[in-house]
FIDREN-624785 format. One record per residue (C-alpha): residue number from 0; x, y, z. Coordinates in steps of 0.2 Angstrom, whole numbers, plus 5000, padded with zeros to 4 digits. Last residue first. Example, Ala and Ser with C-alpha at 12.3 -4.5 7.8 and 13.67 -1.06 7.14 Angstrom:
# FIDREN-624785
+-----+------+------+------+
| num |   px |   py |   pz |
+-----+------+------+------+
|   1 | 5068 | 4995 | 5036 |
|   0 | 5062 | 4978 | 5039 |
+-----+------+------+------+
This chain:
# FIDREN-624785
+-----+------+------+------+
| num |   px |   py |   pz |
+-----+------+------+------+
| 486 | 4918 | 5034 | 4919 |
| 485 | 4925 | 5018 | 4920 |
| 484 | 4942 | 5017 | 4924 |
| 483 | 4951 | 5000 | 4920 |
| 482 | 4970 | 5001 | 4927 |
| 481 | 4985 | 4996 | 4924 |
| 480 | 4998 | 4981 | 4925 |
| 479 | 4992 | 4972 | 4942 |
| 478 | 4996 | 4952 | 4947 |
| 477 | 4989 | 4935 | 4944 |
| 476 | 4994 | 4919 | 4951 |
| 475 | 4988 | 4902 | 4944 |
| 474 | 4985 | 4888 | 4957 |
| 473 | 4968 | 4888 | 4956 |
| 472 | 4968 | 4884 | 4937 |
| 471 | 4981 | 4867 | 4940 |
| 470 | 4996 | 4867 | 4928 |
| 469 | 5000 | 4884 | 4933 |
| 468 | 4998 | 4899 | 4923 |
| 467 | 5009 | 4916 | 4927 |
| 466 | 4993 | 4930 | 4925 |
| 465 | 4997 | 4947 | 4920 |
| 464 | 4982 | 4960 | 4926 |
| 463 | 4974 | 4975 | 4913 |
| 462 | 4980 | 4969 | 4897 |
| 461 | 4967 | 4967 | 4886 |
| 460 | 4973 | 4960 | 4870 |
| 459 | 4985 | 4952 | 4879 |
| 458 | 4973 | 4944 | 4888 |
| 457 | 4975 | 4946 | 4907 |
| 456 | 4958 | 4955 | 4911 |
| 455 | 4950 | 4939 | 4902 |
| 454 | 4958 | 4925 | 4912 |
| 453 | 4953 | 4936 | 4929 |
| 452 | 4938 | 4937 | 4924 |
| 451 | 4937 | 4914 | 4922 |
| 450 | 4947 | 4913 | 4940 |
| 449 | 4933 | 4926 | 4946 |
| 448 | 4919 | 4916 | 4938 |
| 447 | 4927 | 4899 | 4945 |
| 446 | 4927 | 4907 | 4963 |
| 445 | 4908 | 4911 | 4962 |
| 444 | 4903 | 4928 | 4962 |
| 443 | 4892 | 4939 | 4974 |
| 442 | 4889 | 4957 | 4965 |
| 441 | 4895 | 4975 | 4967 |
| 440 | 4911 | 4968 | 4980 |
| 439 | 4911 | 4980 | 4997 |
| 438 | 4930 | 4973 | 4998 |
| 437 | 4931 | 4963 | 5011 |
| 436 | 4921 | 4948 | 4999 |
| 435 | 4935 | 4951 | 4985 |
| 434 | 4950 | 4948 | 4998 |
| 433 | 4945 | 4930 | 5001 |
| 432 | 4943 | 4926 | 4982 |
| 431 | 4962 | 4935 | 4980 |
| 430 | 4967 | 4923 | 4991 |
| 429 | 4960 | 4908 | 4982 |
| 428 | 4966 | 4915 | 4966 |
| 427 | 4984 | 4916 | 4968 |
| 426 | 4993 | 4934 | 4970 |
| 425 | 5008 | 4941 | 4964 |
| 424 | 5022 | 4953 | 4970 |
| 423 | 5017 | 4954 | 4987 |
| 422 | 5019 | 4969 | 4996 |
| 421 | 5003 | 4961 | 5009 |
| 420 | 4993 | 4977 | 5005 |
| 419 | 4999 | 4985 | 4990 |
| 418 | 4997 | 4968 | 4982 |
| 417 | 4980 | 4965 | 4990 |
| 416 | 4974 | 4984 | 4981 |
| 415 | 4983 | 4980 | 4963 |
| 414 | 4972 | 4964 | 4962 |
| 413 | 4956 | 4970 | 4971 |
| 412 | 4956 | 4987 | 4957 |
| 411 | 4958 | 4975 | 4944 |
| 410 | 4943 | 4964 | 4950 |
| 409 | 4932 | 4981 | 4952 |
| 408 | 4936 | 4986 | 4934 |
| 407 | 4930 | 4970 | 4931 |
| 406 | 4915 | 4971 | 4941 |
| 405 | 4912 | 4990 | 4934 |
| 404 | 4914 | 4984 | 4915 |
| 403 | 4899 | 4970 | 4921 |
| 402 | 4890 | 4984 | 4925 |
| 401 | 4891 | 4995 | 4912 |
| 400 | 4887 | 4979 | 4899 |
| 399 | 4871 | 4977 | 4907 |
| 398 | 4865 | 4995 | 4909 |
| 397 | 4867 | 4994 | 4890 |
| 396 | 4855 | 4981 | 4887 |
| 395 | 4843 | 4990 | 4902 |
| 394 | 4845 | 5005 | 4891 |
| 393 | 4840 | 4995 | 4874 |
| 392 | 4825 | 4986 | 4885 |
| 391 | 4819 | 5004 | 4890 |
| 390 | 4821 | 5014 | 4872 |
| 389 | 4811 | 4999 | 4862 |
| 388 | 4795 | 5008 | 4858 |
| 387 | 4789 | 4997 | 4844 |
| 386 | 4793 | 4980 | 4851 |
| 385 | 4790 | 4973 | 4868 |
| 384 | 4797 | 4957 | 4865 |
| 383 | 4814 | 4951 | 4860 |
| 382 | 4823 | 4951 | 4845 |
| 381 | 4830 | 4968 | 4850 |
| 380 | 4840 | 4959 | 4864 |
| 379 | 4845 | 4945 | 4856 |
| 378 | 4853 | 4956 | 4844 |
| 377 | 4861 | 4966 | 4856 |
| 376 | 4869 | 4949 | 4863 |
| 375 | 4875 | 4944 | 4845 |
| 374 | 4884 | 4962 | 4845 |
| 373 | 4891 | 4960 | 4859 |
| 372 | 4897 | 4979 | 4865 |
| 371 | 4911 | 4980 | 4876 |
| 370 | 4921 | 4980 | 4858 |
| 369 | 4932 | 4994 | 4864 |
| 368 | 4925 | 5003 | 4881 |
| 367 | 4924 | 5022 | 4879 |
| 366 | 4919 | 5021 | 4859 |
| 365 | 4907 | 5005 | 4863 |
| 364 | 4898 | 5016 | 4878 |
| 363 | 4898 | 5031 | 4867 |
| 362 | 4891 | 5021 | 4853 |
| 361 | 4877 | 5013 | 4864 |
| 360 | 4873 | 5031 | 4876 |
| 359 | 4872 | 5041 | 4857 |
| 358 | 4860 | 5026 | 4851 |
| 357 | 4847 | 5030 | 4868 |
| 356 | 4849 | 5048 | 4866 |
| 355 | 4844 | 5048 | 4848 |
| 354 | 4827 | 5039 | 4851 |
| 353 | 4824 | 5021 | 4849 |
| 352 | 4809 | 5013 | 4839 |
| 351 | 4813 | 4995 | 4836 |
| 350 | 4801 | 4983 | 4824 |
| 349 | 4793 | 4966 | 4825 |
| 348 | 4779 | 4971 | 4813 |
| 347 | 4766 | 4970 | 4823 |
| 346 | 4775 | 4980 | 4836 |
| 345 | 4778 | 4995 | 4822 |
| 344 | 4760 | 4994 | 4814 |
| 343 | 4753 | 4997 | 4831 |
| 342 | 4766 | 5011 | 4836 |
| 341 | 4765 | 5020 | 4818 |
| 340 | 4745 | 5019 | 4821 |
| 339 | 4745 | 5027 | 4839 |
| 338 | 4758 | 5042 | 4833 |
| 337 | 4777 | 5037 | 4837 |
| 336 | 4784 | 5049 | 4848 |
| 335 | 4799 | 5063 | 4840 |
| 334 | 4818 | 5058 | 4839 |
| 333 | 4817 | 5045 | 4828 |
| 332 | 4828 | 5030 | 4826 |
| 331 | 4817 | 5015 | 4818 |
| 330 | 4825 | 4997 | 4817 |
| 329 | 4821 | 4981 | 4811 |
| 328 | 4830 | 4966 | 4813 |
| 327 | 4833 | 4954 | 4797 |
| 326 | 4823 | 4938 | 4796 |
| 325 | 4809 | 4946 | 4786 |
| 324 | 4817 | 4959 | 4775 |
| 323 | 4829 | 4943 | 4769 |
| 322 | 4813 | 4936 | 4764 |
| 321 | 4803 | 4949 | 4758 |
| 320 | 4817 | 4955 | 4747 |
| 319 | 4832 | 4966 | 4749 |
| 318 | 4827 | 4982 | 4739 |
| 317 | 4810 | 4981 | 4735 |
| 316 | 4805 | 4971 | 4750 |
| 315 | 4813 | 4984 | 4765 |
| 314 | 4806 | 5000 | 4754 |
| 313 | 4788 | 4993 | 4756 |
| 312 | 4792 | 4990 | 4774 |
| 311 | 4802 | 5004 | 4781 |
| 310 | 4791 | 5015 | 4769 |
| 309 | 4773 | 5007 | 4780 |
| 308 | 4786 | 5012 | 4794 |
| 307 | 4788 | 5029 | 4790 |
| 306 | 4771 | 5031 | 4784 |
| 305 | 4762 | 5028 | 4801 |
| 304 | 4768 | 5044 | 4806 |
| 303 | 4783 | 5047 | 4819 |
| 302 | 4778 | 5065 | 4829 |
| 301 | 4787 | 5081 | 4824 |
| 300 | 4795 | 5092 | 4837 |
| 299 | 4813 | 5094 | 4833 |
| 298 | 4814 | 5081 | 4820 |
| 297 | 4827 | 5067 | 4814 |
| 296 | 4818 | 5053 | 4806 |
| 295 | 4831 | 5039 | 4803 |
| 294 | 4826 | 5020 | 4794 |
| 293 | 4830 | 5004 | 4796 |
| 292 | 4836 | 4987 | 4791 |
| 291 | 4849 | 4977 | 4801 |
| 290 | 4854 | 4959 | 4793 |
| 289 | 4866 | 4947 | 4806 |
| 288 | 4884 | 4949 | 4807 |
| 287 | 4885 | 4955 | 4795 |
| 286 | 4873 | 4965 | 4781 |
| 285 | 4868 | 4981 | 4788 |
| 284 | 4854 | 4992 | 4778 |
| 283 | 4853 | 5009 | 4782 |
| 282 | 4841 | 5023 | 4777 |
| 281 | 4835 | 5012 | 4764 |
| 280 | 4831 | 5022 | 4747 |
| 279 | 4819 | 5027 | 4738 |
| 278 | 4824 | 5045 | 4736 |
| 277 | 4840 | 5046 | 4744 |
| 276 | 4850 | 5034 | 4753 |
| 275 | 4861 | 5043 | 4761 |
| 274 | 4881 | 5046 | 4759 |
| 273 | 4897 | 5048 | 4767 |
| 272 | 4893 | 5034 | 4781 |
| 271 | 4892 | 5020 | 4767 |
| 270 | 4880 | 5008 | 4774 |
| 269 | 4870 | 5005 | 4760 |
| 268 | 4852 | 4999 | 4753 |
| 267 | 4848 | 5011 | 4740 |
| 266 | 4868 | 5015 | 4734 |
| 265 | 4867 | 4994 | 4731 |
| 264 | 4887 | 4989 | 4731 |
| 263 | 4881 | 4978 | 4745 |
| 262 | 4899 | 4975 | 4758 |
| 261 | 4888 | 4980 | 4774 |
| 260 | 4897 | 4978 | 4789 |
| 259 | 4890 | 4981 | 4808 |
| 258 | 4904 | 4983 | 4821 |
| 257 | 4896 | 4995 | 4832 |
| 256 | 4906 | 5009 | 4824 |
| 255 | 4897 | 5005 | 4809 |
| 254 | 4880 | 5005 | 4817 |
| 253 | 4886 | 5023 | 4823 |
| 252 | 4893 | 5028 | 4809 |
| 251 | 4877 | 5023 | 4799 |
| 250 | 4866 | 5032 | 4813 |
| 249 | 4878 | 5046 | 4809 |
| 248 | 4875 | 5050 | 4792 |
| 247 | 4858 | 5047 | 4792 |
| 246 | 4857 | 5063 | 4805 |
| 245 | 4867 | 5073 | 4794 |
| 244 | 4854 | 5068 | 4781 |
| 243 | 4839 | 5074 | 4792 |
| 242 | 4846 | 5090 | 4799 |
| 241 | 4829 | 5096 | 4806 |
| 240 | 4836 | 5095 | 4825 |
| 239 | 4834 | 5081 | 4838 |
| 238 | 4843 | 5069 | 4829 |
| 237 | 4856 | 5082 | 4827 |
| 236 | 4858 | 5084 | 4845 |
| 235 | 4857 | 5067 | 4850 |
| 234 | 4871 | 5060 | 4837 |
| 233 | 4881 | 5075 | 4843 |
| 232 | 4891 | 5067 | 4857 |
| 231 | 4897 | 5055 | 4845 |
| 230 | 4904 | 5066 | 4832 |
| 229 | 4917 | 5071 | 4844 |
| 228 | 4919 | 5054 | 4854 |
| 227 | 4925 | 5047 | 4837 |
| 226 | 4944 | 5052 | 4841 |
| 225 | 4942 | 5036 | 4855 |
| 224 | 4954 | 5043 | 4872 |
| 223 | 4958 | 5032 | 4884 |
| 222 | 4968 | 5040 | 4899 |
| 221 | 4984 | 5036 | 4902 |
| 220 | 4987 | 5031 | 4919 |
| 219 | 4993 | 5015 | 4917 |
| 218 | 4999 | 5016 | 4900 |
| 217 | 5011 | 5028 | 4905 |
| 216 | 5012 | 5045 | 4905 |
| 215 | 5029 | 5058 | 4902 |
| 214 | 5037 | 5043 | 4893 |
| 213 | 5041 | 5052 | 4877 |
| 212 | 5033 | 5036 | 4871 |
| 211 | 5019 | 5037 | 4883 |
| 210 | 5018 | 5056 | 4878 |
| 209 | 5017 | 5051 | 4860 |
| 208 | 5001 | 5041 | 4863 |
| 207 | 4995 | 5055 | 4873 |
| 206 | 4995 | 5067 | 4862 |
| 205 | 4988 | 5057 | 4845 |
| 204 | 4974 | 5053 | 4857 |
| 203 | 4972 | 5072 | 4860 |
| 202 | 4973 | 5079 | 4844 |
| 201 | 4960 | 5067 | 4836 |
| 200 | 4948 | 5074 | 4851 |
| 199 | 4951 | 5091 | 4846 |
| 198 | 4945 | 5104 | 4859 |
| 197 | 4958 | 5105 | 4874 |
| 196 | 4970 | 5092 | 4863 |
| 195 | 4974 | 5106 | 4852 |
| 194 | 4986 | 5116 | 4862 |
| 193 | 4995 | 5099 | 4867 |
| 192 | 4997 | 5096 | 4849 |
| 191 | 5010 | 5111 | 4847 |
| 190 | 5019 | 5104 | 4862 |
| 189 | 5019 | 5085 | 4858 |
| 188 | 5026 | 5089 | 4841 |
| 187 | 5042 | 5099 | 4846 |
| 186 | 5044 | 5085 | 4858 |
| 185 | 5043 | 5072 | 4844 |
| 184 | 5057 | 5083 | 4835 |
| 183 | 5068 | 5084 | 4852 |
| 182 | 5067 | 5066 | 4853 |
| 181 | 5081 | 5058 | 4863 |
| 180 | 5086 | 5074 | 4871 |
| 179 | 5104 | 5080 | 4875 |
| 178 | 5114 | 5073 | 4889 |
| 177 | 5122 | 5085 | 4901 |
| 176 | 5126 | 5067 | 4912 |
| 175 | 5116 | 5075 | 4927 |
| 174 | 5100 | 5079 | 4919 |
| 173 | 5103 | 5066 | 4907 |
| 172 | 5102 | 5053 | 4920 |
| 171 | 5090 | 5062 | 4929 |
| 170 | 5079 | 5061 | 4916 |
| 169 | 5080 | 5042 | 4915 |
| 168 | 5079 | 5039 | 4934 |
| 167 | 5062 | 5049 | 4931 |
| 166 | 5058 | 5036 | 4917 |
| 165 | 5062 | 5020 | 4926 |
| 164 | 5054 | 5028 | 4942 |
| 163 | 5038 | 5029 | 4934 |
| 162 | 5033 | 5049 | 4929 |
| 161 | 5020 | 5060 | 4935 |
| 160 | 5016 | 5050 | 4950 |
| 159 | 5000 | 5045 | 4957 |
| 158 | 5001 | 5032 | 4970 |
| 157 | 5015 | 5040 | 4981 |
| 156 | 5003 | 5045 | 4996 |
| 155 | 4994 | 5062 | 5002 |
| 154 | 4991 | 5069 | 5019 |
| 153 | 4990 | 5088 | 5018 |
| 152 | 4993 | 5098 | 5031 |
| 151 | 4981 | 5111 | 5037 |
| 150 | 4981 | 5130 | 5031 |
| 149 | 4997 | 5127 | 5023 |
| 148 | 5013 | 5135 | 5023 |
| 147 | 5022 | 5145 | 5012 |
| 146 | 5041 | 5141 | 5008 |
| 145 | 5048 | 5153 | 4996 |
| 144 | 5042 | 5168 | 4987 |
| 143 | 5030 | 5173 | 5002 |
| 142 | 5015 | 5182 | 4995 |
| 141 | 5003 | 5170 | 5003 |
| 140 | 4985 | 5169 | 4993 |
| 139 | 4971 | 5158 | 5000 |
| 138 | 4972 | 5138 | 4997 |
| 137 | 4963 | 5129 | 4986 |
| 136 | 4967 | 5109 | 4984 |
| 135 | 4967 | 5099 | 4968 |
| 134 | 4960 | 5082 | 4968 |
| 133 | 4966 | 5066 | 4968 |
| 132 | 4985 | 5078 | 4970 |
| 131 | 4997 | 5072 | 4956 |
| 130 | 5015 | 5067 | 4962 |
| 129 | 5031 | 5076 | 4957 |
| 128 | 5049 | 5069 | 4959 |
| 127 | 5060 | 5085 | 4960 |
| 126 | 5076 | 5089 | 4953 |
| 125 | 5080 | 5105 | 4962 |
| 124 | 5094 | 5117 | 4953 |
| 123 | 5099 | 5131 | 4964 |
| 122 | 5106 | 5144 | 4952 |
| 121 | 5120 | 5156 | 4955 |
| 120 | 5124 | 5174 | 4958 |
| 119 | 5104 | 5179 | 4960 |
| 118 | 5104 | 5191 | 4943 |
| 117 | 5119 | 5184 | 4934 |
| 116 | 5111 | 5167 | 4936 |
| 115 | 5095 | 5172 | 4932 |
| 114 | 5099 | 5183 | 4918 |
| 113 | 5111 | 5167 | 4910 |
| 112 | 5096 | 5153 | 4915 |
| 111 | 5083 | 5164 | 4904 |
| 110 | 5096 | 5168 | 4892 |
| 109 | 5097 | 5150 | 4887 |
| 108 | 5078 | 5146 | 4887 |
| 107 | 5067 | 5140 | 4899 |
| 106 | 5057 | 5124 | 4897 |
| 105 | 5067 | 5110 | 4902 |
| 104 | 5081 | 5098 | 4893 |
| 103 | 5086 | 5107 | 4879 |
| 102 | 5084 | 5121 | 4890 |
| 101 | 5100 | 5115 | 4901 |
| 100 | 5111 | 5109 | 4891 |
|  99 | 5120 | 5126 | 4888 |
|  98 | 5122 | 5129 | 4905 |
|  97 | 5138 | 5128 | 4905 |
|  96 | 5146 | 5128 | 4924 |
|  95 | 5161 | 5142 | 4931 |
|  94 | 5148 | 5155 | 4931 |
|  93 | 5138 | 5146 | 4945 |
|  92 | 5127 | 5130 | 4948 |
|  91 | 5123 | 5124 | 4966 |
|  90 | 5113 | 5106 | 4964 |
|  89 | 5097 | 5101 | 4972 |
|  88 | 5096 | 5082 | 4973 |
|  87 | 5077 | 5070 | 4974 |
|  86 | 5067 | 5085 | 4982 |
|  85 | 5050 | 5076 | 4982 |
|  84 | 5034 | 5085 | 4975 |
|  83 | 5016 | 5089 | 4976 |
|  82 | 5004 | 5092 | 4964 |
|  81 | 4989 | 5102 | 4961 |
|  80 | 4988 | 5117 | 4971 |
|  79 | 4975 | 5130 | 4965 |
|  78 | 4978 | 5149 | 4971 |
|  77 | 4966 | 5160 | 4981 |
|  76 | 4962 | 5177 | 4981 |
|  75 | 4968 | 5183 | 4965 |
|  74 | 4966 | 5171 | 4955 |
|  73 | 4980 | 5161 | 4942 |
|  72 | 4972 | 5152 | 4927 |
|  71 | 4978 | 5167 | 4914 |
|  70 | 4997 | 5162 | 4923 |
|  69 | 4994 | 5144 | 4916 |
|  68 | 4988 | 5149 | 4898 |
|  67 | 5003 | 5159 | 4896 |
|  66 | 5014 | 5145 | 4902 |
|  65 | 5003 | 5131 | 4889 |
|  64 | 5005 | 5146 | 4874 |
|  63 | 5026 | 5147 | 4877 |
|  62 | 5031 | 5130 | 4878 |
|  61 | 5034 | 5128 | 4859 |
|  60 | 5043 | 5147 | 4861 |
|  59 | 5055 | 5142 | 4876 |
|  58 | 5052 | 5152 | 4891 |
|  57 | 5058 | 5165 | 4899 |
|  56 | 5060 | 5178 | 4884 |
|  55 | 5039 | 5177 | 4880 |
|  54 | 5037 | 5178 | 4899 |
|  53 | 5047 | 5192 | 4903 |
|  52 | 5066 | 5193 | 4909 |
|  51 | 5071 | 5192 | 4928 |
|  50 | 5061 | 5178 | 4933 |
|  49 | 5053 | 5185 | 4952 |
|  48 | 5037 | 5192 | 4941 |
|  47 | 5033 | 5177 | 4935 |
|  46 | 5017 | 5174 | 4946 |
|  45 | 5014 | 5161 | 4958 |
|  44 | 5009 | 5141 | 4959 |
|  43 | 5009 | 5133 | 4977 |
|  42 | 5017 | 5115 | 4973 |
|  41 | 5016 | 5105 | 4992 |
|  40 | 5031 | 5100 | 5000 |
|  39 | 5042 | 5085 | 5002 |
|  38 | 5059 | 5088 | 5008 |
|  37 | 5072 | 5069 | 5008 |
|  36 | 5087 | 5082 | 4997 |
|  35 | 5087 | 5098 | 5006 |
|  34 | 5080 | 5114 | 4997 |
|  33 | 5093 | 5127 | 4993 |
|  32 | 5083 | 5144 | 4991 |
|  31 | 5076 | 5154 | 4978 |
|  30 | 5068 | 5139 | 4969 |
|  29 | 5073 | 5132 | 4951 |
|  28 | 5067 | 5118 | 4947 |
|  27 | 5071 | 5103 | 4937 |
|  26 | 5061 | 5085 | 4932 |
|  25 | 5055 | 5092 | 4915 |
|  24 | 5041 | 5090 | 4903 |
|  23 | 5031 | 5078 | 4912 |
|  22 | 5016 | 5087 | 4913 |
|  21 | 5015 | 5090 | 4931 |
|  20 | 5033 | 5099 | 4930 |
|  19 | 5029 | 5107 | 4916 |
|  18 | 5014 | 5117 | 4923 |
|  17 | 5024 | 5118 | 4939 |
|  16 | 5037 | 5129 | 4929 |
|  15 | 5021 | 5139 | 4921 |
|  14 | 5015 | 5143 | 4938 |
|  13 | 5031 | 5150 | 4944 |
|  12 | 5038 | 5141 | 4960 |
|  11 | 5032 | 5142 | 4978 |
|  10 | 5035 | 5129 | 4988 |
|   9 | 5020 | 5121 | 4999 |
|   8 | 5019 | 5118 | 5016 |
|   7 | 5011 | 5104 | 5030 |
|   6 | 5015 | 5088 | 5019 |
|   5 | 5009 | 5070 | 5030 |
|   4 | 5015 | 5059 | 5018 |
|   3 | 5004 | 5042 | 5017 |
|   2 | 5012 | 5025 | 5012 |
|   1 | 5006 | 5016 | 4995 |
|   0 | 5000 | 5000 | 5000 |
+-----+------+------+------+
């Protein structure tokens, strides 16, 4: 278990160098005093004004948009702590050291450390192992340029660093050794992507995958961004609009990003998310792993005639046949309440009405949670009574697969949690059984089930917990590689 650190004051550093210190960027500070190798202290971020040249001269130019962003964040009454730190070395430079490595490996540029040094007569340089606060902590305003304390000490534990130790080790290696960086270019690249991440999905998976190359996150922590989460969320609001064929558009992607395929080269019965089916066409028509025909009515107020699924019908035969129209699973997504007729016809015909909101919670779940979605189970699902308005058994469908995602997650979470606790390396599954029922488990499960999870957590292609088999399945061990979050 990760020991607690009781931490009664904070140092206080420019907001833009704690900036890059929580995001991995660099290891170094530099406070106005020595600070002992073994401190640990809170990160209370202030102004700029103790850096002797201005912002756009202190920092380097790729750097220069996230250290402007961080002083605009800065209040005036009170100030946002979110890390805190471990003083690994301090080292004294003077005239007599280059410091031409130096902003090759941090943020500040070379006439930065040349002002400062001139200015203050030499540079305390801190290397610091920095943990992220749970949550970040408000405290009022001290003008005190070095130490300040704390309202109330802060107890916190090592559980969240910035960096692993093989990575932070790494850094301080070439800290110390004046080596340059491995991937200056890919740095370059991380910076300019990290002002687009804020609002650009793409740009934010892209980010964090060269991050945990750069090794400023790790998988562990990483969080899992799907690029598709920007069109996603506006399944919902278009449906709900008048925009009818960017609505198609997006049902299709969304069946798409469910897994359905369609390889029919038949414009009027397609799945191709660039286009609609126009004038007598299918909306959508899916072809593996099972037939899905259906059709999108995207309205603000408007109610579902009768018509649309008499056209669901009629357009169903034309194009695919009565027969393949018959076994195949229909589906209406409408915004608006089916009139009395639409509903009748609808559940005698075997047919799903769902509203935008209920597809947008579907794909969103399948784009936070790769393939959680069974398609074969879905199916089961929508082949089963009631029909016509089919929003609840969808949801509860969907209530299913979050909740067997928050056992698992809950299994991981019990893995990494015993190991913390008895300092083991691995753990066998009878023990891990014991530990589950202490642990305010979501559901009661059967020792097999566990030992069956547990198999899936460790594929490779999942990768949440390693498992070292053993000829006999009770015997096998299991231990933690990173977590599952669910939102």
């Amino acid at each position: 278990m990760s020991q607690q650190v009781s931490i009664p004051t904070a140092l206080c550093l420019p907001a833009p160098d704690i900036e890059a210190l929580i995001r991995g960027l660099m290891i170094a500070a530099m406070p106005r005093i020595f600070v002992n190798p073994g401190r640990q202290f809170a990160l209370y971020p202030s102004d700029t004004s103790s850096n002797v040249l201005s912002t756009e001269q202190h920092y380097r130019s790729n750097f220069l948009p996230i250290a402007q962003k961080s002083l605009a964040e800065l209040g005036s009454e009170t100030v946002s702590i979110k890390a805190w730190a471990r003083c690994e070395l301090c080292q004294v430079l003077d005239e007599s050291e280059p410091l031409d490595f130096l902003p090759h490996l941090t943020v500040w540029t070379k006439e930065a450390l040349q002002q400062t040094l001139s200015k203050r007569g030499n540079i305390f340089l801190a290397y610091l192992r920095v943990y992220r606060l749970p949550q970040p902590l408000k405290i009022p305003v001290n003008p005190n340029p070095r130490f300040v304390p704390l309202p109330q000490s802060l107890t916190v534990t090592q559980a969240t660093p910035v960096l692993n130790n093989t990575f932070f080790e790494q850094r301080c290696c070439q800290m110390q050794e004046r080596q340059p960086p491995l991937h200056p270019e890919l740095e370059e690249l991380e910076s300019a992507l990290a002002l687009l991440s804020a609002t650009n999905p793409v740009a934010e998976e892209l980010d964090q995958c060269i991050r945990i190359f750069l090794g400023w996150s790790s998988n562990q922590t990483a969080k899992r961004i799907d690029s598709d989460l920007a069109w996603i969320q506006k399944i919902a609001e278009v449906g709900n609009s008048s925009e009818g064929q960017e609505f198609e558009k997006l049902v299709r992607r969304s069946l798409i990003k469910l897994g359905f395929t369609n390889s029919n080269s038949n414009p009027k019965a397609s799945l191709d998310p660039q286009a609609t089916g126009g004038a007598g066409g299918i909306d959508f028509y899916c072809e593996k792993p099972y037939p899905v025909v259906g059709e999108c009515k995207a309205s603000k107020k408007e109610s579902v005639p009768n018509s649309v699924t008499a056209q669901l019908i009629h357009l169903g035969h034309t194009h695919l046949g009565k027969a393949e129209f018959d076994r195949a699973i229909k589906l209406i997504v409408a915004a608006g309440p089916l009139t009395p007729p639409a509903l009748q016809a609808a559940i005698e015909n075997q047919m799903n009405a769902i509203r935008p909101e209920t597809l947008q919670r579907l794909v969103k779940l399948q784009a936070q949670h790769k393939n959680s979605i069974d398609l074969l189970e879905l199916k089961l699902c929508l082949q089963q009574a009631p029909f016509g308005l089919a929003d609840d058994k969808v949801d509860s469908y969907i209530d299913k697969v979050n909740k067997d995602i928050k056992l698992r997650s809950h299994l991981v979470q019990l893995v990494k949690t015993f190991l913390e606790n008895t300092g083991l390396d691995q753990a066998g599954v009878d023990a891990l059984y014991g530990a589950y029922f202490g642990s305010n488990p979501p559901q009661p499960l059967q020792l097999r089930e566990m030992h069956e999870i547990l198999i899936e957590l460790s594929s490779p292609l999942t990768g949440y917990v390693g498992r070292i088999k053993e000829s006999d399945w009770r015997s096998d061990r299991f231990y933690f590689l990173r977590n599952l979050q669910v939102d």
